[in-house]
PAVOKE-556287 format. One record per atom (N, C-alpha, C, CB): x negated, z, y; residue number from 1; residue in one letter. Coordinates in Angstrom, 3 decimals, decimal comma. Atoms other than C-alpha are relative to their C-alpha. Glycine has a CB too. Layout:
BEGIN
{r {X Z Y} NUM 'A'};
...
***
This chain:
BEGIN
{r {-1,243 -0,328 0,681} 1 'X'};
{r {7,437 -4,878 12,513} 1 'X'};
{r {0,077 1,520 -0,139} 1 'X'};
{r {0,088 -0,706 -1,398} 1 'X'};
{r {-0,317 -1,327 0,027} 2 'X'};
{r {8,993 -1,722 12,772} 2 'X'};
{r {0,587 0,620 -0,605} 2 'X'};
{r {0,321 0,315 0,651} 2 'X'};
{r {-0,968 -0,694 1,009} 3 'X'};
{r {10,112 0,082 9,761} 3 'X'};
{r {-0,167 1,323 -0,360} 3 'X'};
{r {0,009 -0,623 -1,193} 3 'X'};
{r {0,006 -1,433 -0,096} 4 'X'};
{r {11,314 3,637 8,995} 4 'X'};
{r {-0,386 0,607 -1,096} 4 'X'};
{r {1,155 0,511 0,327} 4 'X'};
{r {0,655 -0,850 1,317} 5 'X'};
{r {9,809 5,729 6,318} 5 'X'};
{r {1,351 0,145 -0,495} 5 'X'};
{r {-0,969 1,631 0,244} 5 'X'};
{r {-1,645 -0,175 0,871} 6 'X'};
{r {13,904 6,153 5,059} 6 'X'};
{r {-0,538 -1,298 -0,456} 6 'X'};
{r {1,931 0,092 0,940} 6 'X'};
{r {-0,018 1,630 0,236} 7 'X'};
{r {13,288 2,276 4,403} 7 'X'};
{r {-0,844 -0,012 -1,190} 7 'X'};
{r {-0,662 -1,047 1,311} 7 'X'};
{r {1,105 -0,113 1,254} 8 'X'};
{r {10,177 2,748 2,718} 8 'X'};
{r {-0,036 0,558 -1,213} 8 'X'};
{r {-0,936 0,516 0,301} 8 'X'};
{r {-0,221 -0,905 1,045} 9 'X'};
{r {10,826 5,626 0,577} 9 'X'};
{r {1,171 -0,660 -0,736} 9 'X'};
{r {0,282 1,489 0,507} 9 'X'};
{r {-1,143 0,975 0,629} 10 'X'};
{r {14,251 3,579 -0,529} 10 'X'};
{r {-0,716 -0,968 -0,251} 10 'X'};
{r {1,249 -0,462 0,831} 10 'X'};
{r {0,444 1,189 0,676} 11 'X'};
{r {12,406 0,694 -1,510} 11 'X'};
{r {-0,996 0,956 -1,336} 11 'X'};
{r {-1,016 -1,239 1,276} 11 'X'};
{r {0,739 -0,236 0,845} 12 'X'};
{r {9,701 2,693 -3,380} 12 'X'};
{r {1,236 0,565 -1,289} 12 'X'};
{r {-1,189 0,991 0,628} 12 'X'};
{r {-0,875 -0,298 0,279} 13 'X'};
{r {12,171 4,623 -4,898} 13 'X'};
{r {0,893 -1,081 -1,135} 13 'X'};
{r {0,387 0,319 1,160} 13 'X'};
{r {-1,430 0,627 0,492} 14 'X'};
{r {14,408 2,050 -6,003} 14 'X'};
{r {-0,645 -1,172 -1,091} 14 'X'};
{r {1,099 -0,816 1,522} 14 'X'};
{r {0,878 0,002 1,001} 15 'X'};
{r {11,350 0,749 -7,723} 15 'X'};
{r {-0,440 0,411 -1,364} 15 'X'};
{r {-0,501 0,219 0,379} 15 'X'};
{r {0,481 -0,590 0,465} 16 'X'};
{r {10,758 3,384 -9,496} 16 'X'};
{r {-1,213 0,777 -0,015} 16 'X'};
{r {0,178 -0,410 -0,456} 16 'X'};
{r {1,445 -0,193 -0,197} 17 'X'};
{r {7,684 4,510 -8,028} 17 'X'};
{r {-0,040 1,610 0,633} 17 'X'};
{r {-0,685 -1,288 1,122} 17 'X'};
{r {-0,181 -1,503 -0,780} 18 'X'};
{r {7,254 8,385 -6,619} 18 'X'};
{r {-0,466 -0,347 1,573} 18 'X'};
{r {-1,181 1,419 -0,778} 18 'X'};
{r {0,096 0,220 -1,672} 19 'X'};
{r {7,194 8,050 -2,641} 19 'X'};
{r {-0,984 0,806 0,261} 19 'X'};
{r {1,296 0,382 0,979} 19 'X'};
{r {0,943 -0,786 -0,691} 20 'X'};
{r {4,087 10,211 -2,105} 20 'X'};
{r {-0,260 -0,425 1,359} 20 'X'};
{r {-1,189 0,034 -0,694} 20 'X'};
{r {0,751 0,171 -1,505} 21 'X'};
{r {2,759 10,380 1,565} 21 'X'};
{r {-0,837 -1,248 0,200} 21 'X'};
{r {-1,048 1,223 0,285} 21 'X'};
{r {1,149 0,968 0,451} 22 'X'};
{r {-0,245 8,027 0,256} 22 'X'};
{r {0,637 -1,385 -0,085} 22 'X'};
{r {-0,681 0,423 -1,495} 22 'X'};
{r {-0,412 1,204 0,714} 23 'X'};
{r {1,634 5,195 -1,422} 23 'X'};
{r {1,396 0,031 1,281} 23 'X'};
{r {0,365 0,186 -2,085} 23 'X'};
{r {-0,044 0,726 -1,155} 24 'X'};
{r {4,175 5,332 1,860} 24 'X'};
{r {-0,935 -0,566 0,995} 24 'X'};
{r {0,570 0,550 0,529} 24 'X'};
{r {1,192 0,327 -1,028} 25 'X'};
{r {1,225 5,008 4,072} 25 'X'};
{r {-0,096 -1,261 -0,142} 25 'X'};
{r {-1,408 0,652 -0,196} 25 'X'};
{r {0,858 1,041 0,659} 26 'X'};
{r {-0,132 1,935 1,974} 26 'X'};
{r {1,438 -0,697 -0,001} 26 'X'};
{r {-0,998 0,338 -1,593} 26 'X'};
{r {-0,810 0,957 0,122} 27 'X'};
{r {3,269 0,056 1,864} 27 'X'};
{r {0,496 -0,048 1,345} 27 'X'};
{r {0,945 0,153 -1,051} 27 'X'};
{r {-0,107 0,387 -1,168} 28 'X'};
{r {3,784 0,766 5,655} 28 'X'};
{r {-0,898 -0,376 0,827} 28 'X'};
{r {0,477 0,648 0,442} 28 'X'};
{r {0,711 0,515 -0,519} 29 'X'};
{r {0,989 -0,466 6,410} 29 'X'};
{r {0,255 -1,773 -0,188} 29 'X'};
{r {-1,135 0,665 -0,415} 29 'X'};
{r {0,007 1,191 0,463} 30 'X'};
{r {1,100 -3,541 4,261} 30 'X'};
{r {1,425 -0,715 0,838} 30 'X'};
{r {0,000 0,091 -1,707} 30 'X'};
{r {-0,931 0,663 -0,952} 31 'X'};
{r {5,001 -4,153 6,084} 31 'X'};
{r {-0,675 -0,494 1,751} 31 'X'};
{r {1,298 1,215 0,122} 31 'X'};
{r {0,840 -0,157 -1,157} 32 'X'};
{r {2,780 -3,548 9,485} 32 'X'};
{r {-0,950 -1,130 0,167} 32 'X'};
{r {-0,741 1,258 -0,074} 32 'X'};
{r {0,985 1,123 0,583} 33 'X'};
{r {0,257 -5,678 8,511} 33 'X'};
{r {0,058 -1,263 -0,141} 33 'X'};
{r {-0,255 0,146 -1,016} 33 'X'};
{r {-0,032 1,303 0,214} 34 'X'};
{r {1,447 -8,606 6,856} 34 'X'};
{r {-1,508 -1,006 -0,213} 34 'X'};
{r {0,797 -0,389 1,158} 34 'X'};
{r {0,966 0,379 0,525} 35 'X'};
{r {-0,864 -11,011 5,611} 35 'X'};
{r {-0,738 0,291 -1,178} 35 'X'};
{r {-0,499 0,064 0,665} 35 'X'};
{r {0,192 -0,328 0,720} 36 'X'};
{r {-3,212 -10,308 3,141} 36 'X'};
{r {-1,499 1,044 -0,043} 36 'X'};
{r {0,273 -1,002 -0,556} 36 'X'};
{r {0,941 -0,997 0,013} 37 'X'};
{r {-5,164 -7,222 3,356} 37 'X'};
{r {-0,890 0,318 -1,047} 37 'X'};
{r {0,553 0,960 0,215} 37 'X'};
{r {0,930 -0,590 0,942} 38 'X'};
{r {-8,034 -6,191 1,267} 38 'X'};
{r {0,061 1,698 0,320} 38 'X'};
{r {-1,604 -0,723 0,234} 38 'X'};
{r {-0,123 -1,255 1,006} 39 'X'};
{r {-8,252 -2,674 -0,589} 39 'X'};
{r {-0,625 0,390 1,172} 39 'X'};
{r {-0,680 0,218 -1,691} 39 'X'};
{r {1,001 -0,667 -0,863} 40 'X'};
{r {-11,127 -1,793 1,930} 40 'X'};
{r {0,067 0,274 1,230} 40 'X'};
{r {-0,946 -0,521 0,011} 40 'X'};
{r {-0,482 -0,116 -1,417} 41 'X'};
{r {-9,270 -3,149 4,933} 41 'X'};
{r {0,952 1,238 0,029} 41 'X'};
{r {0,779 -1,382 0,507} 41 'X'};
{r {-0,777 -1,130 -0,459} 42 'X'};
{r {-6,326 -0,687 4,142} 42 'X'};
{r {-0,733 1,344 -0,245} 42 'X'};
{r {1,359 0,000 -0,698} 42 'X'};
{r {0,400 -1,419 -0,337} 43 'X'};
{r {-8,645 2,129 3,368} 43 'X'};
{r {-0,805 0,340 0,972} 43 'X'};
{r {-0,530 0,554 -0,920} 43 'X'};
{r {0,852 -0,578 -1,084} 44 'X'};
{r {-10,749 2,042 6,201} 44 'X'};
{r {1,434 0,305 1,265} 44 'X'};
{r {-1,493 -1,370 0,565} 44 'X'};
{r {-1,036 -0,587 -0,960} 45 'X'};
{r {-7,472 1,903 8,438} 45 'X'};
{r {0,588 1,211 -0,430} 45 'X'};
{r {1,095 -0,911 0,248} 45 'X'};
{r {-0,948 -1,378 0,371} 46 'X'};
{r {-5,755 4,937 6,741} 46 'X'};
{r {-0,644 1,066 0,211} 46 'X'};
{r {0,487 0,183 -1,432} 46 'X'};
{r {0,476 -1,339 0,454} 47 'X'};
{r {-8,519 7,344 5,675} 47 'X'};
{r {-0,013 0,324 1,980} 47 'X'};
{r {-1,893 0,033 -1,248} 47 'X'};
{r {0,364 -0,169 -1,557} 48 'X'};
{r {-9,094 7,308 9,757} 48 'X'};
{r {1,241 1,263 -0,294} 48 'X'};
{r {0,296 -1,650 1,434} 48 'X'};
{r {-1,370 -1,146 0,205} 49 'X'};
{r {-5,431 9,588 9,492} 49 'X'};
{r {-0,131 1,101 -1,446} 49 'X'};
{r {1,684 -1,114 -0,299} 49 'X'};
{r {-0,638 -1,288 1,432} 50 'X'};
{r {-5,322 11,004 6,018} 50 'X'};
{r {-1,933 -0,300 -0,705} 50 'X'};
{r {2,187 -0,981 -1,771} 50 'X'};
{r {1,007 -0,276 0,651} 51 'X'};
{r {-8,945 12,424 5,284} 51 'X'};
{r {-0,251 -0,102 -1,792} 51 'X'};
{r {-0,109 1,168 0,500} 51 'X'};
{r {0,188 0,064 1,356} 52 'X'};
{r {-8,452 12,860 1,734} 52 'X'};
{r {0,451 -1,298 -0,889} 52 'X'};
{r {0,642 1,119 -0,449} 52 'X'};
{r {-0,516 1,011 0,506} 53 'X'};
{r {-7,334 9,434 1,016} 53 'X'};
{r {-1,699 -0,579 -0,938} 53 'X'};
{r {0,829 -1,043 1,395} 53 'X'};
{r {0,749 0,943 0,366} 54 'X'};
{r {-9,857 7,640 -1,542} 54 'X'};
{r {0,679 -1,423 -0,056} 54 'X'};
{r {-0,519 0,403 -1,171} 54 'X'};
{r {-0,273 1,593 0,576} 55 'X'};
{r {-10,210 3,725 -2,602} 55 'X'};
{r {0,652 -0,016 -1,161} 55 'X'};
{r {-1,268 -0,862 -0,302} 55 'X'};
{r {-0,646 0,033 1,014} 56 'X'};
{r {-9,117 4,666 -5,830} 56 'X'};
{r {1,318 0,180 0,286} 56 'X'};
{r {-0,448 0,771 -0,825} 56 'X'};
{r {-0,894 -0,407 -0,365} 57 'X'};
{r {-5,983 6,124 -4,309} 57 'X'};
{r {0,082 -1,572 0,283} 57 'X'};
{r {0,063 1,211 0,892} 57 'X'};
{r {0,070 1,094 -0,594} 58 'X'};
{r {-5,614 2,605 -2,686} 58 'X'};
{r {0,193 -1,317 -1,353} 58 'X'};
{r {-1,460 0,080 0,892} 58 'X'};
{r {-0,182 1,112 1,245} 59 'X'};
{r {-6,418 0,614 -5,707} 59 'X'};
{r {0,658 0,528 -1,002} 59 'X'};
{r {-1,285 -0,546 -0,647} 59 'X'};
{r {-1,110 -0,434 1,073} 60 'X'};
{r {-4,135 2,633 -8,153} 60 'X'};
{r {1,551 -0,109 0,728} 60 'X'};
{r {-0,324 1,747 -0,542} 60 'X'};
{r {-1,150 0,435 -0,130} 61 'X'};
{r {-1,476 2,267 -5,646} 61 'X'};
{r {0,551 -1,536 0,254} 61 'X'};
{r {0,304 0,713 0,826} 61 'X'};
{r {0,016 1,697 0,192} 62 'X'};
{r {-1,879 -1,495 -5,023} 62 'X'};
{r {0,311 -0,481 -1,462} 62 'X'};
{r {-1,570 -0,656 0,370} 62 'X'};
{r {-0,333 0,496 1,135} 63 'X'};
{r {-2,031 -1,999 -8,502} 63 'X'};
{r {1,894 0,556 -0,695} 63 'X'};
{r {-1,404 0,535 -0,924} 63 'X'};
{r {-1,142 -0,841 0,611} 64 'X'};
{r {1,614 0,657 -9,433} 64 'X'};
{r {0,828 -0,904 1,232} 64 'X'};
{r {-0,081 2,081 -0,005} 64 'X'};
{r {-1,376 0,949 -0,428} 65 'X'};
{r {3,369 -2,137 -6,394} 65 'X'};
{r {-0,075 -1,100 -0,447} 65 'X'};
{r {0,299 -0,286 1,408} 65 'X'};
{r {-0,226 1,122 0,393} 66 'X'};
{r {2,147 -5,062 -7,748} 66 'X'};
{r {0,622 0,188 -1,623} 66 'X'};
{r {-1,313 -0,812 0,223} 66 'X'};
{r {-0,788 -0,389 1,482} 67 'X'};
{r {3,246 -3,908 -11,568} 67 'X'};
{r {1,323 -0,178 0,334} 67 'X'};
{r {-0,189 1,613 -0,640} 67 'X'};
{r {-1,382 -0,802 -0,469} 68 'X'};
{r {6,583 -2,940 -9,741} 68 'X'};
{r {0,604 -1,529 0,725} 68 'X'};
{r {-0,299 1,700 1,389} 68 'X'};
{r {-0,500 1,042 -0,573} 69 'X'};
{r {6,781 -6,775 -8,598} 69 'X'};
{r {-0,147 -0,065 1,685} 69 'X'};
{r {1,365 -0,017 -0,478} 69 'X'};
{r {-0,447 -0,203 -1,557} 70 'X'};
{r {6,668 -5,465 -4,660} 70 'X'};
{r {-1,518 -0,804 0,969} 70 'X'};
{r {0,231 2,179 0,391} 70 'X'};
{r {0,407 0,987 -0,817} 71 'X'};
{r {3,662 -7,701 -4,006} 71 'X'};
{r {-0,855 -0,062 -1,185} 71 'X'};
{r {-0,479 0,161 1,582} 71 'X'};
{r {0,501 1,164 0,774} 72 'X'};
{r {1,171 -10,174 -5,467} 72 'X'};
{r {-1,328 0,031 0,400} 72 'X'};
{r {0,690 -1,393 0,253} 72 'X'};
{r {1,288 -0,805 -0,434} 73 'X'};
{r {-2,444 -9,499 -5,900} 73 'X'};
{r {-0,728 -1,825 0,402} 73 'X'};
{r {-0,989 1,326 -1,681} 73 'X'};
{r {0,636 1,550 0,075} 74 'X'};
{r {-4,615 -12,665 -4,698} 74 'X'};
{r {-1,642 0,507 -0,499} 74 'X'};
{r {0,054 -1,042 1,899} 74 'X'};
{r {1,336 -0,286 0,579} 75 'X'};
{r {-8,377 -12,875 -6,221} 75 'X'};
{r {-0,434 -1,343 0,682} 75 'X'};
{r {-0,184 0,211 -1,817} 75 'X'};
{r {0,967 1,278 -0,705} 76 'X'};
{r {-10,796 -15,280 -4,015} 76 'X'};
{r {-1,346 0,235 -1,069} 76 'X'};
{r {-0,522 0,301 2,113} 76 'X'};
{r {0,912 -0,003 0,785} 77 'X'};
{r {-13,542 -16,095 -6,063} 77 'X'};
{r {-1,095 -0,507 0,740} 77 'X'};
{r {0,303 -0,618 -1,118} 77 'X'};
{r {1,093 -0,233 -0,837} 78 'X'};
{r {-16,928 -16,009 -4,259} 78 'X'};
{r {-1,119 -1,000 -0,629} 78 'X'};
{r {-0,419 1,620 0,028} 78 'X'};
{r {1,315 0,649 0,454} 79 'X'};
{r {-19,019 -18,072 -6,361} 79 'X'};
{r {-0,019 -1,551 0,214} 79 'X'};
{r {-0,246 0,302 -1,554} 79 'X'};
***
């Protein structure tokens, strides 16, 4: 799926969320993507491009779209 950073930034945006570089990255990925990615999967694909990206970056913006309703966190439980 092929969507334009205008798209993205208008959705974040319209959220309420600040469109940084980072937090587009991480929601065009997740459109890209589809399915259900883990924190680790999208930071090992990103930091590859954006050196200064941490996990925290990753998990503070995962957590500021799911707050924002724009997706739905799943928890597998391992035990």
């Amino acid at each position: 799926m092929n969507i334009s950073i205008e798209y993205i930034t208008e959705q974040l945006n319209n959220k309420g969320i600040r469109p940084s570089y980072q937090r587009i990255k991480v929601l065009e990925y997740m459109y890209q993507k589809g399915g259900h990615p883990t924190a680790d999967e999208i930071f090992q694909t990103l930091s590859a491009n954006i050196p200064s990206l941490s996990k925290v970056t990753i998990y503070n913006t995962l957590h500021a779209f799911e707050k924002a309703g724009m997706l739905r966190a799943v928890t597998i439980d391992d035990t």
